[in-house]
C-alpha positions in Angstrom: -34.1 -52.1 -137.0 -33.5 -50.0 -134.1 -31.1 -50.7 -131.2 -29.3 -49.1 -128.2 -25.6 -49.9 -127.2 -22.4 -49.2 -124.9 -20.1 -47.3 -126.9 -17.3 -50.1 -125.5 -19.4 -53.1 -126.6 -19.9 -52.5 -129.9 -16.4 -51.0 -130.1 -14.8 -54.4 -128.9 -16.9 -56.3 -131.4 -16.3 -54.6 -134.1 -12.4 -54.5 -133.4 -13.1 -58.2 -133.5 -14.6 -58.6 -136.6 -13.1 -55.9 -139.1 -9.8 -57.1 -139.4 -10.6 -59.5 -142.3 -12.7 -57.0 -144.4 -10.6 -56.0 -147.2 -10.6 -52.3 -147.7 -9.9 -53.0 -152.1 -12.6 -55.9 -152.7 -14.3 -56.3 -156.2 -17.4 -57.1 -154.1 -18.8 -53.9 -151.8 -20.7 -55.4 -150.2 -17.0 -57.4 -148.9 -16.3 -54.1 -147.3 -19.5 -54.2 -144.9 -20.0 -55.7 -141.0 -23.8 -57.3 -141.4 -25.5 -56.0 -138.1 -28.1 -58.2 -136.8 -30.7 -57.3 -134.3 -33.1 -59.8 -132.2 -33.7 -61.9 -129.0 -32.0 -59.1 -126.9 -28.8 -59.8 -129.8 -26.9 -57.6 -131.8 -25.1 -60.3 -134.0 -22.3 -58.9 -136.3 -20.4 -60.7 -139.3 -17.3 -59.8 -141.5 -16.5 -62.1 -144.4 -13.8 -62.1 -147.3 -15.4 -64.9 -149.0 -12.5 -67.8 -147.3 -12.5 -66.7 -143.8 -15.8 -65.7 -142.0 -15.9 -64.2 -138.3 -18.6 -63.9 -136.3 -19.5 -62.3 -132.2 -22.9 -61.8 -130.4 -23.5 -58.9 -128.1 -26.0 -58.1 -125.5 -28.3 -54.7 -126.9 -31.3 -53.1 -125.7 -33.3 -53.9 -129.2 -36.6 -51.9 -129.5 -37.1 -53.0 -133.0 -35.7 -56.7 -134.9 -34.0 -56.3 -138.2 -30.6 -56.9 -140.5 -28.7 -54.0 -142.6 -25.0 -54.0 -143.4 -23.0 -50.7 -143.0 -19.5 -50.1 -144.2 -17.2 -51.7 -141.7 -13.9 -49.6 -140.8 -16.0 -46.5 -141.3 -18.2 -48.0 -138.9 -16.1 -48.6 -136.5 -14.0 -45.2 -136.9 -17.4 -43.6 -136.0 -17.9 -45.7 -132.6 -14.6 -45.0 -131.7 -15.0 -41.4 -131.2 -18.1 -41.3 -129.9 -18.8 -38.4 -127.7 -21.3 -40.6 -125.4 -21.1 -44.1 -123.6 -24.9 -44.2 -125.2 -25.0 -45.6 -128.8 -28.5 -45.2 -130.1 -28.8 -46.5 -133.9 -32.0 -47.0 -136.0 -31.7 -48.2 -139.9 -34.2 -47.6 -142.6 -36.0 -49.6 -144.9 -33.1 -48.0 -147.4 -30.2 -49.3 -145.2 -29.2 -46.0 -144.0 -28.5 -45.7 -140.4 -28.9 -43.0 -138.3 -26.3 -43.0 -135.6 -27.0 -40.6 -132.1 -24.3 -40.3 -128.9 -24.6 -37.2 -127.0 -24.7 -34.5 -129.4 -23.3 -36.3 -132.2 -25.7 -37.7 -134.8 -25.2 -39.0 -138.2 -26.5 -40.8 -140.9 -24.4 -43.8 -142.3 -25.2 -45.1 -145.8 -25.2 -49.2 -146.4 -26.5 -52.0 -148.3 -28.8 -54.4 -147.9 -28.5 -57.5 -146.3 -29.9 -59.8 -148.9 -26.4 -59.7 -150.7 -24.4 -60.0 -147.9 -22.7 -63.7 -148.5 -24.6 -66.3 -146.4 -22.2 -68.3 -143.5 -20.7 -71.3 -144.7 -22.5 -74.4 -144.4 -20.4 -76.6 -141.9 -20.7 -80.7 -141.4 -18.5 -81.4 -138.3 -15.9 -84.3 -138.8 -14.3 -84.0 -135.7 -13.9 -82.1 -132.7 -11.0 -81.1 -130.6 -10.4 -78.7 -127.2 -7.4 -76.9 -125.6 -7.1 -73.7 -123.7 -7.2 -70.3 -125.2 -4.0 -69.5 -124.3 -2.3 -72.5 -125.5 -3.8 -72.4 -129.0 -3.1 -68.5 -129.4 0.7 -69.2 -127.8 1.2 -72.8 -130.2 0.2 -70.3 -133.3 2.1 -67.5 -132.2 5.5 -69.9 -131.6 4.9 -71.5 -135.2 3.2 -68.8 -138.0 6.2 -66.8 -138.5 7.4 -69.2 -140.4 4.8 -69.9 -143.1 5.6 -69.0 -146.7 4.5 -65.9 -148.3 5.1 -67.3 -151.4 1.8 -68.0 -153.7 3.4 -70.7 -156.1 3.6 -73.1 -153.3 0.2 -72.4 -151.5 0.3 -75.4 -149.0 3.5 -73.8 -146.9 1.1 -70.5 -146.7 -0.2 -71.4 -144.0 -0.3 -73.9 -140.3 -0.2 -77.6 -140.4 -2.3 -79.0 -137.8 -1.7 -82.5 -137.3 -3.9 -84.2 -134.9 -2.4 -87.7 -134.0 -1.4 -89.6 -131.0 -3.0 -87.7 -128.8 -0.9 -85.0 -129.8 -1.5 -81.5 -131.8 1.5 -80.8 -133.8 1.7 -77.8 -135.6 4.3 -76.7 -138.1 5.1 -73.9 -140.4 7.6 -73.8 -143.0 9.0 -71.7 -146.3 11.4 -74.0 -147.0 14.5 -72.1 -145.3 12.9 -71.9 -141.6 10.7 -74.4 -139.8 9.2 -73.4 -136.6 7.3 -76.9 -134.2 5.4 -77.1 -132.0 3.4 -80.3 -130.1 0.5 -79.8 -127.4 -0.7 -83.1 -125.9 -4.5 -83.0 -126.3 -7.4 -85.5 -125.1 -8.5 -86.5 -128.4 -10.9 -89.8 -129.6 -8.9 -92.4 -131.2 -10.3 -92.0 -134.9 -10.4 -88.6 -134.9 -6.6 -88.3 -136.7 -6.3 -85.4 -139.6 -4.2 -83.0 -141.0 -5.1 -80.0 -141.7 -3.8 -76.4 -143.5 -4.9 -73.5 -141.9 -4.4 -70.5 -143.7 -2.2 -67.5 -142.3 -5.1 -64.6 -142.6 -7.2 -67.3 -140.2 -4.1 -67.9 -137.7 -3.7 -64.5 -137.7 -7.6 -63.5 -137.1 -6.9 -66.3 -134.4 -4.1 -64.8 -132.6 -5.9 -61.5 -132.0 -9.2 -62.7 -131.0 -8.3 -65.7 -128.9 -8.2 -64.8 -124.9 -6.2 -65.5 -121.9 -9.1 -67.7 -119.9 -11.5 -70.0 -121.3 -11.5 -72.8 -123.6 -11.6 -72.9 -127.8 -13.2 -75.8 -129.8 -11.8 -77.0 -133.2 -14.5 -78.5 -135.4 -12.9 -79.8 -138.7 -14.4 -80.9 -142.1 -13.0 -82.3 -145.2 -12.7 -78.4 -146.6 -13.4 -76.3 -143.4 -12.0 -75.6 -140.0 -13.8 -74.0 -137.5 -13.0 -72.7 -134.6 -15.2 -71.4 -131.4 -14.4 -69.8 -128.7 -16.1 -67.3 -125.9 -18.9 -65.7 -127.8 -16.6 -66.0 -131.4 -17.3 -67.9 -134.2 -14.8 -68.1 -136.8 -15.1 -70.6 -139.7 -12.2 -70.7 -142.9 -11.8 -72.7 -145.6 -8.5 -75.2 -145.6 -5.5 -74.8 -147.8 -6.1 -77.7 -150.3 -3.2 -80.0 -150.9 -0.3 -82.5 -149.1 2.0 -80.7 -146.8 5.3 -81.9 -147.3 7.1 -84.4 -144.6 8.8 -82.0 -142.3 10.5 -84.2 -140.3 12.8 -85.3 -143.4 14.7 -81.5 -142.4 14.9 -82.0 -138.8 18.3 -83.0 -138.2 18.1 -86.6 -136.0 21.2 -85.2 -134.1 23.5 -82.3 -133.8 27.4 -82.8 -132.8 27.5 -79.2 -130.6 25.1 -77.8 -128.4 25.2 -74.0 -127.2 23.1 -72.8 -124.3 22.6 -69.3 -124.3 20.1 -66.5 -122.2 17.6 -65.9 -125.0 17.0 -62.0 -124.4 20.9 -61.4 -124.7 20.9 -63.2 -128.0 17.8 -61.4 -129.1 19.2 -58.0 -128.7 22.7 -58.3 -129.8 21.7 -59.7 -132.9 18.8 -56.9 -133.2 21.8 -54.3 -132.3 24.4 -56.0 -134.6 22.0 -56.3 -137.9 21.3 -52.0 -137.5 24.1 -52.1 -140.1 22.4 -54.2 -142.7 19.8 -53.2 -145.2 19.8 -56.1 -147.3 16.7 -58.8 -146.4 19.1 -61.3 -148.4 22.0 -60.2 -145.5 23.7 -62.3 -142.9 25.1 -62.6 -139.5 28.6 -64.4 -138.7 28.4 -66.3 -135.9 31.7 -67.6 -134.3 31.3 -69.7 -131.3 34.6 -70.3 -129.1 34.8 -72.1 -125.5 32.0 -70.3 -123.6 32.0 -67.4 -126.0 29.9 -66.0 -129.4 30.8 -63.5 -131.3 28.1 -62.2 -133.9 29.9 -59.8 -136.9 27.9 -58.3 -139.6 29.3 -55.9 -142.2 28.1 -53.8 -145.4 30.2 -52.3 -147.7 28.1 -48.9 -148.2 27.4 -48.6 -144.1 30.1 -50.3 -142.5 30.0 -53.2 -139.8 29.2 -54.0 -136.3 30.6 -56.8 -134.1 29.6 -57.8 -130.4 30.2 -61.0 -128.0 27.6 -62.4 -125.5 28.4 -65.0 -123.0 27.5 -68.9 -123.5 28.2 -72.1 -122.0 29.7 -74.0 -124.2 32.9 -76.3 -124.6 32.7 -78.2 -127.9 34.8 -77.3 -130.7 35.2 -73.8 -132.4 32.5 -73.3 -135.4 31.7 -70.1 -137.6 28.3 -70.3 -139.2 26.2 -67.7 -140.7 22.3 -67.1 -140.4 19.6 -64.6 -141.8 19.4 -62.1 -138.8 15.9 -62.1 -139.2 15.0 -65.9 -139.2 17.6 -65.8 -136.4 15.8 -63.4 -134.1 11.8 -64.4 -135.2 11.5 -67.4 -132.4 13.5 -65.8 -129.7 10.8 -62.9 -129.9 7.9 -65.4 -129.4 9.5 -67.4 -126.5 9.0 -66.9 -122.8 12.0 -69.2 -122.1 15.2 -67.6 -120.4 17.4 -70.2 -121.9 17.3 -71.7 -125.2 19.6 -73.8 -127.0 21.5 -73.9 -130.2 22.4 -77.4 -131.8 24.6 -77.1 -134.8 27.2 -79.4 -136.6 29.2 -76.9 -138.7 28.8 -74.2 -141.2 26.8 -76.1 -143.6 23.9 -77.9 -141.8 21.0 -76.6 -140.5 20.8 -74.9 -136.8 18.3 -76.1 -134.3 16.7 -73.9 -131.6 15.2 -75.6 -128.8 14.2 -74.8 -125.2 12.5 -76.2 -122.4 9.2 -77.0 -123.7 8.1 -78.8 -126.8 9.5 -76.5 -129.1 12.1 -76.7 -132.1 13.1 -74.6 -135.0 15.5 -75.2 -137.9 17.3 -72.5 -139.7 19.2 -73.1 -142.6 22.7 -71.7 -142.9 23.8 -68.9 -145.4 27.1 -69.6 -147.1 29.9 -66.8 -146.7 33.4 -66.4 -147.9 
């Protein structure tokens, strides 16, 4: 195999392919990009055995062939490249010789026989939306997936296609964070799925600003393509649980409040907690909230922010971190807080179709 490259090109799709190779994998061969060369192609692939990425690239290819070379080393090389000129030629041992400028090297890998072939895939249905408004639905809702293992379903995104509507969800049972897209979608194509978080996150840095993606589902696999990516994962096996049973149907108080103000005072106010288990007071007066946090062994921190608001007076306590996750992902200037009292769940809203429930922490 013997190719020639822009330094940028292959840098770009490698960065989109190497995040998913793990760098402590029982299987080498795990920790290598397979390189592909033909038709005018340089076709690379990164697997982990349950989520599979794949980009094509335009080369100058003076001879066809397949190798595998170890992928972050790979791509450490590329990066500091003294040339825009990538010239690479691999042996029938699978070592590649790498030339830029007045750099060469020579890169040992493995053959490409044992690399893992891509996933068979028979298409149940397909859907489409925007880039942007998958990679903005998943970066609104993944937050909130469970990083506990015992209960595998909540580790990853519901995708609910149904009623012409995407819904997506994530939960770990103290936080929910929803989302629903109107999509044009046939009238049996209705499914759940589970996408798992290492594939919503793969997502989320691959997916662009312009251009559309298509969702291809199976009854085990998602797929998802999009510009010249390819990007297949299996699906979280299981029943997710009925979400809507913890959405509260109403709330007796609702807050309105300018989201970056809340954002920082509760970012400024938590500085004196070191506990993950911690929590922020809230007490909410007529057009007035006051956030108080305190540690015994570092001392405590109060601040008010402005709100309209003129129900009745309620003190209710959240994990500042659960509290501040969705106002970081919004673009909204306003969002709203629904609450009955201390004890039941908080709702975030805002001006799109958006909602997340945060469950109260009990305090003396």
């Amino acid at each position: 195999m013997k190719f020639s490259i822009e330094k940028d090109q292959i840098l770009e799709a490698l960065q989109k392919v190497q995040s998913i190779v793990g760098q402590r994998t029982t299987l080498p061969i795990l920790s290598n990009v397979l390189l592909e060369a033909s038709d005018g192609k340089l076709t690379l692939t990164t697997t982990d055995m349950e989520v599979s990425v794949r980009t094509s690239i335009e080369a100058d290819i003076d001879e066809d062939g397949a190798t595998t070379l170890p992928a972050r080393r790979f791509f450490s090389i590329c990066r500091d490249l003294p040339s825009h000129q990538v010239d690479i030629g691999v042996s029938n041992e699978d070592v590649a010789t790498i030339l830029s400028g007045s750099y060469s090297c020579k890169l040992e890998g493995l053959s490409k026989d044992d690399f893992p072939p891509m996933p068979t895939f028979e298409e149940s249905f397909s859907y489409t939306l925007k880039q942007g408004t998958l990679r903005d639905i998943l970066q609104k809702t993944s937050y909130a997936a469970s990083t506990d293992e015992s209960r595998a379903i909540l580790n990853g995104s519901l995708m609910a296609f149904r009623d012409n509507k995407l819904t997506t969800v994530c939960t770990d049972g103290r936080r929910l964070a929803l989302v629903e897209q109107e999509i044009d979608m046939p009238e049996d194509a209705e499914v759940d799925i589970v996408v798992p978080t290492k594939t919503v996150s793969e997502l989320i840095k691959t997916l662009d600003d312009e251009g559309e993606a298509s969702i291809k589902t199976s009854a085990t696999q998602v797929a998802f393509e999009f510009g010249n990516i390819f990007i297949i994962s299996k699906l979280i096996d299981g029943t997710y649980p009925n979400y809507r049973q913890v959405i509260p149907s109403q709330c007796e108080e609702r807050v309105a409040i300018d989201r970056e103000m809340l954002q920082s005072a509760v970012r400024r106010v938590s500085l004196m907690l070191d506990d993950q288990a911690a929590s922020v007071k809230i007490q909410i007066t007529e057009n007035r909230m006051e956030l108080l946090t305190s540690s015994p062994e570092i001392g405590e921190s109060r601040e008010a922010v402005p709100i309209k608001y003129s129900g009745k007076d309620i003190t209710i306590a959240f994990n500042p971190g659960f509290l501040m996750a969705p106002l970081k992902h919004l673009d909204s200037d306003e969002i709203f807080l629904e609450l009955s009292d201390e004890l039941s769940p908080g709702v975030i809203k805002t001006n799109v179709p958006f909602l997340y429930v945060i469950m109260p922490i009990r305090v003396s």
